[in-house]
Wavefront OBJ file of the C-alpha trace (Angstrom):
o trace
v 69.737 308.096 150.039
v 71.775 310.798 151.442
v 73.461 313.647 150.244
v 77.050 315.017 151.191
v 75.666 317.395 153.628
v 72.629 316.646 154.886
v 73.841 315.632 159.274
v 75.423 319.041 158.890
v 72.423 320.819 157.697
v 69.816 319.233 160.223
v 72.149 319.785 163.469
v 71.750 323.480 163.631
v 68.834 323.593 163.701
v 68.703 321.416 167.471
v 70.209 324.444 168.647
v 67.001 325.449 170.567
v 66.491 322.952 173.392
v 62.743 322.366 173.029
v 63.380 320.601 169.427
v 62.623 317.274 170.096
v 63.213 316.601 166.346
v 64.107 317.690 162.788
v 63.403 316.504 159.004
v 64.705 316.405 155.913
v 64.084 317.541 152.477
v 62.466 314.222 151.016
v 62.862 313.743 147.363
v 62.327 312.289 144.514
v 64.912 311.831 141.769
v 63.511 312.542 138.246
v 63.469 309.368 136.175
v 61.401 310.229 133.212
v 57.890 308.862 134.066
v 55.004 310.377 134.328
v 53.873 308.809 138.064
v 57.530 309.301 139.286
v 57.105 313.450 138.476
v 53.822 313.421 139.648
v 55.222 312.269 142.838
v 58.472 314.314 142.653
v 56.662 317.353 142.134
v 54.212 316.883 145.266
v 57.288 315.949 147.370
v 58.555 319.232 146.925
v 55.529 321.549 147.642
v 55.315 318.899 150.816
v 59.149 320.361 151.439
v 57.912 323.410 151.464
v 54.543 323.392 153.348
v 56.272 321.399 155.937
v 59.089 324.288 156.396
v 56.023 326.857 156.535
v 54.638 324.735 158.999
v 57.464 324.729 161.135
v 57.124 328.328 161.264
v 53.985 328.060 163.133
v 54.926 324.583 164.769
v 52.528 322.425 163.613
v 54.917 319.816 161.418
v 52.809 317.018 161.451
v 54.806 313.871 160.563
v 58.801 313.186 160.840
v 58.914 311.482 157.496
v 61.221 307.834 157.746
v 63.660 308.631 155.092
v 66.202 310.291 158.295
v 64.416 312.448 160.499
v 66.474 313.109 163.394
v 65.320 313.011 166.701
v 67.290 314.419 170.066
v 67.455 311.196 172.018
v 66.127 312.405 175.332
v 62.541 313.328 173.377
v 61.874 308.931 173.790
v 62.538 309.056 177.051
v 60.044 311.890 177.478
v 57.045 310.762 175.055
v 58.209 306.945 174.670
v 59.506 305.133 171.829
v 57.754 304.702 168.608
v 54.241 302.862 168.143
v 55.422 299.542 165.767
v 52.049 298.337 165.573
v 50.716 301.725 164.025
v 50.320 301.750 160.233
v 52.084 305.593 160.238
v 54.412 305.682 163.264
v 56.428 308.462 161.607
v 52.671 310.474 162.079
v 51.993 308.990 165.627
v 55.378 310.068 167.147
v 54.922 313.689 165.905
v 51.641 313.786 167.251
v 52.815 312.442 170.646
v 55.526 315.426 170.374
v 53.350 317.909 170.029
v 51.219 316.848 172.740
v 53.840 317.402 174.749
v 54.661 320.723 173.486
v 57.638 319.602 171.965
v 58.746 321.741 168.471
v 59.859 319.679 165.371
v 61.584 321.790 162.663
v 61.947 320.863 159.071
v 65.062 321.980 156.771
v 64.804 322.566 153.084
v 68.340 321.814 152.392
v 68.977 318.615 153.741
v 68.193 316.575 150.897
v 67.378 312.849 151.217
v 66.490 310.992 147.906
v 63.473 308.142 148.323
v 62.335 305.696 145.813
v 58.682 306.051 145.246
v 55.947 303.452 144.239
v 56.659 302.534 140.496
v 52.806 301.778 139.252
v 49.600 303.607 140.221
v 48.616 300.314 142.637
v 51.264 300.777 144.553
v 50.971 304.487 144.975
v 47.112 303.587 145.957
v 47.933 301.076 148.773
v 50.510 303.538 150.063
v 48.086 306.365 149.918
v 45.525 304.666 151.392
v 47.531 303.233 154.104
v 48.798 306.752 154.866
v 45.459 308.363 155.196
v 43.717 305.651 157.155
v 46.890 305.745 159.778
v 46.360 309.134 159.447
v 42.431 308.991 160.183
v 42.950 306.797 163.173
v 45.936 308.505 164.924
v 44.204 311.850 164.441
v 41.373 310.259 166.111
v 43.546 308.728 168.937
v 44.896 312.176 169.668
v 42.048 314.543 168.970
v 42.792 315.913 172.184
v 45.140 317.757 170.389
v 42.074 320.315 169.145
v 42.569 322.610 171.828
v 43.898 326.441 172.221
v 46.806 324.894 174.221
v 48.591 323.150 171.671
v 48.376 326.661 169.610
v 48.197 326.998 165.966
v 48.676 323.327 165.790
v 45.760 322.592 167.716
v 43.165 325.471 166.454
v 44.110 325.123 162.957
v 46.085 322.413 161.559
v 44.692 319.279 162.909
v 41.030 320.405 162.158
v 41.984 320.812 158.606
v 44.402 318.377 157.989
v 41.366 315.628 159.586
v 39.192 317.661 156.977
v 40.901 316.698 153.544
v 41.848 313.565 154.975
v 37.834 312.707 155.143
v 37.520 314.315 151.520
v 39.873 311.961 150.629
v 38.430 309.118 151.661
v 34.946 310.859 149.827
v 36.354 311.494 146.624
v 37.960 307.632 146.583
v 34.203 306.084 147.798
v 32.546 308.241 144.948
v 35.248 307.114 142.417
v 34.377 303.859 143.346
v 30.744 304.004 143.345
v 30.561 305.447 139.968
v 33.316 302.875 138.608
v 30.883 300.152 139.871
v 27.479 301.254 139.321
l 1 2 3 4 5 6 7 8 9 10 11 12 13 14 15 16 17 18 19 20 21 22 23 24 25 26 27 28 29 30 31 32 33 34 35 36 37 38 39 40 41 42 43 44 45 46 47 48 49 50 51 52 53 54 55 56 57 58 59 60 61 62 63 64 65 66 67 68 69 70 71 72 73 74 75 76 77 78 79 80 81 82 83 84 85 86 87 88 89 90 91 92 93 94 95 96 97 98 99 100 101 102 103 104 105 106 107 108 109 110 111 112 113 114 115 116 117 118 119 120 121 122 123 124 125 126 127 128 129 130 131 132 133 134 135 136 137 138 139 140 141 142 143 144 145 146 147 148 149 150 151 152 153 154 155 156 157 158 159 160 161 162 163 164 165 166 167 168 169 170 171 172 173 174 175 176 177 178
């Protein structure tokens, strides 16, 4: 869901020519529940660590809910991947490998309805991190000085908590079971 303003604040900030493409401020609307605030509340420290991130340009992921992109960037890297299980992820990637900048704007809000129960909010977690896993594997190319800050420092740690992830969720598991 959109608010009033939220074209007007991503335009702008196309004005540089090498943006290939620009998100939103994704949100979550309070509604009282415990797993909705949880969720609400990590959507906005992602708001902000995406808008630091942009700072250094290493924005990672041009979330669904209306990312913008400047049309000529699919011409240059291609349109997006339908058969990957985060193609929002995979497109970045393929932006940055192409030294392409994405920015991110904290003021252009866009409301998203999150899962409602805690197996939901699993299958989409899960689903995000093993996209994740496997398009940070398809471009681990990207780990190189070249791709600057983005490349040195970003994508090793991002693969890193990704794999603690996946860790924590096999331990949790194993004791559950055993």
């Amino acid at each position: 869901y959109l608010t009033k303003n939220t074209i007007f604040e991503l335009l702008p900030l196309f004005d540089d020519p090498e943006v290939m493409a620009v998100t939103p401020a994704v949100k979550v609307k309070p509604s009282g529940t415990w797993l909705n605030e949880l969720q609400r509340i990590e959507y906005l420290i992602l708001i902000f660590s995406r808008k630091l991130l942009s700072f250094i340009d290493s924005v990672p992921v041009t979330p669904g809910p209306f990312s913008m992109f400047r049309a000529s960037v699919f011409e240059k890297v291609g349109l997006f991947d339908i058969h990957n299980l985060v193609e929002d992820h995979e497109i970045a990637l393929r932006i940055q490998k192409n030294n392409f900048k994405i920015r991110s704007s904290i003021t252009a809000d866009v409301y998203t309805e999150p899962p409602e129960n805690l197996g939901d909010l699993m299958k989409q977690r899960v689903r995000w991190q093993r996209g994740g896993m496997r398009n940070y594997w398809n471009y681990r190319g990207l780990i190189d000085p070249k791709y600057g800050d983005f490349g040195l420092y970003f994508i090793p740690f991002n693969f890193g908590t990704m794999t603690a992830f996946f860790l924590t969720l096999g331990l949790m598991i194993y004791t559950i079971f055993s």
